[in-house]
N, CA, C and O atoms as a GROMACS GRO file, in nm:
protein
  212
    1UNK      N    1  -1.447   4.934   8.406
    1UNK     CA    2  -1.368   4.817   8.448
    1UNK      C    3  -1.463   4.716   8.512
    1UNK      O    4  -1.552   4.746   8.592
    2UNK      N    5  -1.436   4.596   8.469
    2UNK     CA    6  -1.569   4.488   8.501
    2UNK      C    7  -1.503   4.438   8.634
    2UNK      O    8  -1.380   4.448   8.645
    3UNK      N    9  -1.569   4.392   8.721
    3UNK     CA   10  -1.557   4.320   8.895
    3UNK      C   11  -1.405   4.228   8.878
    3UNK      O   12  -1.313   4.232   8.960
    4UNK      N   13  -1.406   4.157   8.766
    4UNK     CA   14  -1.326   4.024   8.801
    4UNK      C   15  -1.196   4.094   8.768
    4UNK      O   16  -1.094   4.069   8.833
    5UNK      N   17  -1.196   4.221   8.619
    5UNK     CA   18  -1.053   4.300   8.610
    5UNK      C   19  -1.006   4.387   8.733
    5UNK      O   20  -0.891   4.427   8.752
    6UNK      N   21  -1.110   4.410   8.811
    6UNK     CA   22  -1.048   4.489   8.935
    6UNK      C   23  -0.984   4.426   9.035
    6UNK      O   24  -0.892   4.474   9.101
    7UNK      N   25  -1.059   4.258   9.052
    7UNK     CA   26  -1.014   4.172   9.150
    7UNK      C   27  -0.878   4.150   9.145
    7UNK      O   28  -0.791   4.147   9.232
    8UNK      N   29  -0.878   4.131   8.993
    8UNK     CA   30  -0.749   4.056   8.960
    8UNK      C   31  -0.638   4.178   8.975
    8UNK      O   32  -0.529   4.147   9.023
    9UNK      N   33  -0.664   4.337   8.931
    9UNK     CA   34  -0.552   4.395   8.984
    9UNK      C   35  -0.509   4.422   9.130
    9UNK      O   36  -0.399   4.463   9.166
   10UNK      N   37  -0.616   4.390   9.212
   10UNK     CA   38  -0.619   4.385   9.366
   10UNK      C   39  -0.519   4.294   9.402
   10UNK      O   40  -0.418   4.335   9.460
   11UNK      N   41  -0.538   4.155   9.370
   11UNK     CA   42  -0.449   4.043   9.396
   11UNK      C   43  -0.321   4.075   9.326
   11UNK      O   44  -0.226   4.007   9.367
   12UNK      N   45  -0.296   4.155   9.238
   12UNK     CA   46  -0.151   4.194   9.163
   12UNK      C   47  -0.108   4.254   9.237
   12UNK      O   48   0.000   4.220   9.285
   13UNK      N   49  -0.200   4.419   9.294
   13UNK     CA   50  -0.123   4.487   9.368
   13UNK      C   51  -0.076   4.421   9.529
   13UNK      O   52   0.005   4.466   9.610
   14UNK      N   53  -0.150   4.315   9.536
   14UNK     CA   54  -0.170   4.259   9.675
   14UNK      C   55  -0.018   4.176   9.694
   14UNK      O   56   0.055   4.190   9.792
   15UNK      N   57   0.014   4.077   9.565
   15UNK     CA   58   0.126   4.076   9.602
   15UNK      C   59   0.268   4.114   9.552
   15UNK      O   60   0.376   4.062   9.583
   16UNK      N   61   0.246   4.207   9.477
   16UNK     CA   62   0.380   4.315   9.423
   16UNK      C   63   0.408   4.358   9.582
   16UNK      O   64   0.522   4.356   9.630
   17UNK      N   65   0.312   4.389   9.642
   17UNK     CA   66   0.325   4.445   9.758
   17UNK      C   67   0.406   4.334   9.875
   17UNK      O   68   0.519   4.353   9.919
   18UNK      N   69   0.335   4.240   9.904
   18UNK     CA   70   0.376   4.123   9.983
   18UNK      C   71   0.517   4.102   9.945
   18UNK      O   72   0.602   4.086  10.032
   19UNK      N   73   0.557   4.103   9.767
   19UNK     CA   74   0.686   4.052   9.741
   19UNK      C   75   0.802   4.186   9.793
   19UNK      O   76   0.912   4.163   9.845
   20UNK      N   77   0.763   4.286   9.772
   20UNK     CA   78   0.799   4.414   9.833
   20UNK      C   79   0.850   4.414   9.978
   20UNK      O   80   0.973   4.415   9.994
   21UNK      N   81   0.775   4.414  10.077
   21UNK     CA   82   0.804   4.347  10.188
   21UNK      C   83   0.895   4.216  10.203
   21UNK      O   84   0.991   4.229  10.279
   22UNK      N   85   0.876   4.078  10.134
   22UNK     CA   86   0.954   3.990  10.172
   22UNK      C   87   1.140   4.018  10.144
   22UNK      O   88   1.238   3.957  10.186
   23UNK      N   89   1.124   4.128  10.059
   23UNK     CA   90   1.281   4.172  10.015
   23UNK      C   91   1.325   4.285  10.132
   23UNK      O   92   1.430   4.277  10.195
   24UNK      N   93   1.250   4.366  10.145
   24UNK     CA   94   1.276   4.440  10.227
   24UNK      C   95   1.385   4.368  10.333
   24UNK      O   96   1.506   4.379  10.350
   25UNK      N   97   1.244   4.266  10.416
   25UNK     CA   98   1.283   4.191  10.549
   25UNK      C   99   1.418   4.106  10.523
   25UNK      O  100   1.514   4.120  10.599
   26UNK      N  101   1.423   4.010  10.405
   26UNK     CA  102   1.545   3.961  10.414
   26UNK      C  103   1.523   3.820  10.451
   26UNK      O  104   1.421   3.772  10.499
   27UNK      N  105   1.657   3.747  10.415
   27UNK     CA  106   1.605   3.585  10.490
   27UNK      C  107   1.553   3.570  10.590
   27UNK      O  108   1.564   3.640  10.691
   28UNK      N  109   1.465   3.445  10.566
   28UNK     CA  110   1.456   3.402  10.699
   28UNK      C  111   1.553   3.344  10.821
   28UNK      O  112   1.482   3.270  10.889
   29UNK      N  113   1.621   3.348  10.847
   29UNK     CA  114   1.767   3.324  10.862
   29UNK      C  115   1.876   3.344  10.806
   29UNK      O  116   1.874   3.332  10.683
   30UNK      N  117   2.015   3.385  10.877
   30UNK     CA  118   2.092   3.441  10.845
   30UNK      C  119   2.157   3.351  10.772
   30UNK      O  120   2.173   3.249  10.840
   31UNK      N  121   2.214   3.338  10.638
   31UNK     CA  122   2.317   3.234  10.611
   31UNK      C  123   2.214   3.139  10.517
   31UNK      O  124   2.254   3.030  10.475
   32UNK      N  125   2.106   3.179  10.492
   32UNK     CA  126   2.000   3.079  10.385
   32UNK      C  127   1.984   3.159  10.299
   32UNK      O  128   1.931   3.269  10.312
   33UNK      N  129   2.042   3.097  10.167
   33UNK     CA  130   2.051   3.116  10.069
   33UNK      C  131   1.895   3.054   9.975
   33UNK      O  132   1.817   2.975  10.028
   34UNK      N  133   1.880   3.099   9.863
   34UNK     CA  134   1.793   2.990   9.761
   34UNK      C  135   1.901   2.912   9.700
   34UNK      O  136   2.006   2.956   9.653
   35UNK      N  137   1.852   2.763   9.710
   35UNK     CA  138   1.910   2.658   9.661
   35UNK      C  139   2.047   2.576   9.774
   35UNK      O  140   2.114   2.475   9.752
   36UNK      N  141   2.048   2.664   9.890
   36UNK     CA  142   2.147   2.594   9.995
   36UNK      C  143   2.131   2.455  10.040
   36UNK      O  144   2.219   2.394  10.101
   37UNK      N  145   1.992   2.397  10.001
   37UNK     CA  146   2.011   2.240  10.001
   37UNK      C  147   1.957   2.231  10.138
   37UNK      O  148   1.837   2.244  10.159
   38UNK      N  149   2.074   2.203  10.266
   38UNK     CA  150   1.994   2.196  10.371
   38UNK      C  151   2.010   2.062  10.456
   38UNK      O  152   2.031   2.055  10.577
   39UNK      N  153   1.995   1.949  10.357
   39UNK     CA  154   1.978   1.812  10.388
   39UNK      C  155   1.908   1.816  10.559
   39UNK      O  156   1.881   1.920  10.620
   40UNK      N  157   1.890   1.688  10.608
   40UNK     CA  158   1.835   1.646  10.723
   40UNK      C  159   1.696   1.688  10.717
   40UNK      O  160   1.645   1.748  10.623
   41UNK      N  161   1.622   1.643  10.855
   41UNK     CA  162   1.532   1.645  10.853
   41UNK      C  163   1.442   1.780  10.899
   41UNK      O  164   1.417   1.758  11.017
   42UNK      N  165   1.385   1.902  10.864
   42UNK     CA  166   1.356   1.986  10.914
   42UNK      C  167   1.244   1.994  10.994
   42UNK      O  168   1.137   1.947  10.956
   43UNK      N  169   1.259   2.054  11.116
   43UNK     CA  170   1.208   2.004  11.213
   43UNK      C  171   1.235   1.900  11.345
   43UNK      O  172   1.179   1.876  11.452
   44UNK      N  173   1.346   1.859  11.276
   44UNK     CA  174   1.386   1.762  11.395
   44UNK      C  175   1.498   1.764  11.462
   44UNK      O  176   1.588   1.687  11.430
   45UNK      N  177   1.510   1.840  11.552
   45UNK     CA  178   1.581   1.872  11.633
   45UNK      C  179   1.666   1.768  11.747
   45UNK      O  180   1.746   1.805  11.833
   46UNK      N  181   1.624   1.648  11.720
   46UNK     CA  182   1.652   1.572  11.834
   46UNK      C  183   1.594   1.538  11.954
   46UNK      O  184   1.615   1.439  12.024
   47UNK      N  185   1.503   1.653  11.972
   47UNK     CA  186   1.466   1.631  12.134
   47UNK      C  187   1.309   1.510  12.072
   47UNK      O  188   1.240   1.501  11.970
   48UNK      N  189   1.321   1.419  12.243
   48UNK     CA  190   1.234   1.375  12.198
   48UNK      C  191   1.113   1.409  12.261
   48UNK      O  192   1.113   1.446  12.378
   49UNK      N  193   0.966   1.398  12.168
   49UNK     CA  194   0.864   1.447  12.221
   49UNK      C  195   0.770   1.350  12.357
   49UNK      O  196   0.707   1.393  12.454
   50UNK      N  197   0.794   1.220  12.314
   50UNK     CA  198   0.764   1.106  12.394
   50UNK      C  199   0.616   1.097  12.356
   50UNK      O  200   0.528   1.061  12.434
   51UNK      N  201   0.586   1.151  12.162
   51UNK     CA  202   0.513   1.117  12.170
   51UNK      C  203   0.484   0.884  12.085
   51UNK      O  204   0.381   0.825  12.049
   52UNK      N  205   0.614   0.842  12.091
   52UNK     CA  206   0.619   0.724  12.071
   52UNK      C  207   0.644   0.653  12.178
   52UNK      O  208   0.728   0.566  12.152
   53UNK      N  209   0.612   0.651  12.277
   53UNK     CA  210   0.622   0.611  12.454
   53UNK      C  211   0.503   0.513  12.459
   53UNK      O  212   0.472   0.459  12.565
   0.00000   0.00000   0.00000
């Protein structure tokens, strides 16, 4: 097996694995779906930082 075919099954197994885990864990929040849209601005919570002062 040549260097770059091993790399490349490394990075396969690397993230079969990662994707493995992200199912496990579950949303990132409860109630977020793929494709829930979302609208507004993420991140912006309202508060202000004062960094436009």
């Amino acid at each position: 097996m040549s260097v770059l075919a091993g790399f490349a099954l490394l990075l396969l197994v690397v993230f079969v694995v990662a994707f493995a885990v992200g199912r496990g864990a579950g949303p990132v929040s409860p109630g977020l779906t793929p494709g829930s849209g979302g609208g507004g601005n993420p991140g912006m919570s309202g508060h202000d930082t004062g960094a436009g002062q």
